[in-house]
C-alpha positions, 0 to 999 in steps of 0.5 A, a space after each residue: 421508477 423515476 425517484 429509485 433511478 435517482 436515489 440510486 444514483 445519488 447513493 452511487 455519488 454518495 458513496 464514491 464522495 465517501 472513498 475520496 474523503 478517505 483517501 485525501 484523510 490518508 493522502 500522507 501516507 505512501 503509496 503502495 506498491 498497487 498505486 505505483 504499478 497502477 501509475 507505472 501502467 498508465 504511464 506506459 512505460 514498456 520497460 517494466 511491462 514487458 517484464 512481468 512474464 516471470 516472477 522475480 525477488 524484490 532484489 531482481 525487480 529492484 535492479 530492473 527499476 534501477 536500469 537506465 531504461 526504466 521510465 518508472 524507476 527513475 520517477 520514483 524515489 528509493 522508498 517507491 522503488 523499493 515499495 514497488 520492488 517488495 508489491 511486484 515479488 509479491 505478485 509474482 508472474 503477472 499476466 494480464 495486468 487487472 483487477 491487482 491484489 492489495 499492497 501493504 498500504 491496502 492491508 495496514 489501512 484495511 487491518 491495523 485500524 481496527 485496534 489503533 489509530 493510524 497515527 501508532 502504526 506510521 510514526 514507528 521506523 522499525 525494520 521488517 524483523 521489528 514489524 514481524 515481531 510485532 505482528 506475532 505478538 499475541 495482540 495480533 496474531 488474531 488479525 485475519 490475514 495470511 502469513 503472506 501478506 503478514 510479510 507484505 505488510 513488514 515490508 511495506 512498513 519498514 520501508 514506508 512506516 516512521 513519518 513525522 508527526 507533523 506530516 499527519 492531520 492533527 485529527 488523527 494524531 491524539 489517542 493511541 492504542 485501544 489493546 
């Protein structure tokens, strides 16, 4: 009895050692717009807080997070803002704040490596229309997502997406495409 608690425990270690190797493999890519609520919460700042009570567009959470009042707003850069702006639409009317739904990062790092390194899908600047074209392209329209998240995606990459090379681990950076 004594050995299983002790496998078991060793396998719970195991397995969390495994999720943080992942994350710091993809620690240069932006944070999505979970991350930076997530963060924004344990910050405490009430300004962004209290208005979850209604859903709003990204152009409404966007003007919010540039009040001066903002604590969040003004600790991000435009690229957080407008990520955290684009996630918060897509949530709409937040009740009580857990277990939050998965954000463009989640769904590019869960789906477009399926196909394709990583590497093809955060060196491309492209603008949402671009990213939408290309996710209706035949090559993904098989991809099991929904029409939402779809969106979600675009626009977490037409914000985030067009890194430099350099900024990506060498380990990631060879090969390309497998379609």
């Amino acid at each position: 009895m004594m050995k299983l608690r002790y496998l078991f425990i060793s396998l719970l270690f195991a397995g969390v050692a495994a999720a943080q190797q992942a994350d710091d493999l993809f620690s240069f890519i932006p944070p999505g717009g979970r991350t930076l609520l997530e963060q924004a919460l344990a910050d405490g700042d009430p300004s962004l807080s209290e208005s979850f009570a209604s859903a709003r567009t990204s152009t409404e959470w966007l003007e919010r997070l540039s009040l001066p009042d903002s604590k969040t707003g003004a600790a991000l850069d435009d690229w957080g803002r407008q990520t955290l702006a684009d996630y918060l639409a897509y949530t709409g009317a937040i009740g009580a704040v857990t277990d939050l739904p998965s954000d463009g990062r989640d769904i590019m790092l869960a789906r477009c490596q399926s196909c394709h390194i990583i590497t093809v899908t955060v060196t491309q600047a492209r603008s949402r229309e671009a990213w939408l074209a290309t996710l209706g392209r035949t090559s993904h329209v098989e991809i099991p997502i929904s029409e939402v998240e779809r969106s979600q995606l675009a626009d977490y990459l037409a914000v985030n997406a067009g890194l430099p090379i350099d900024v990506i681990p060498p380990e990631l950076r060879a090969g390309g495409a497998s379609y």
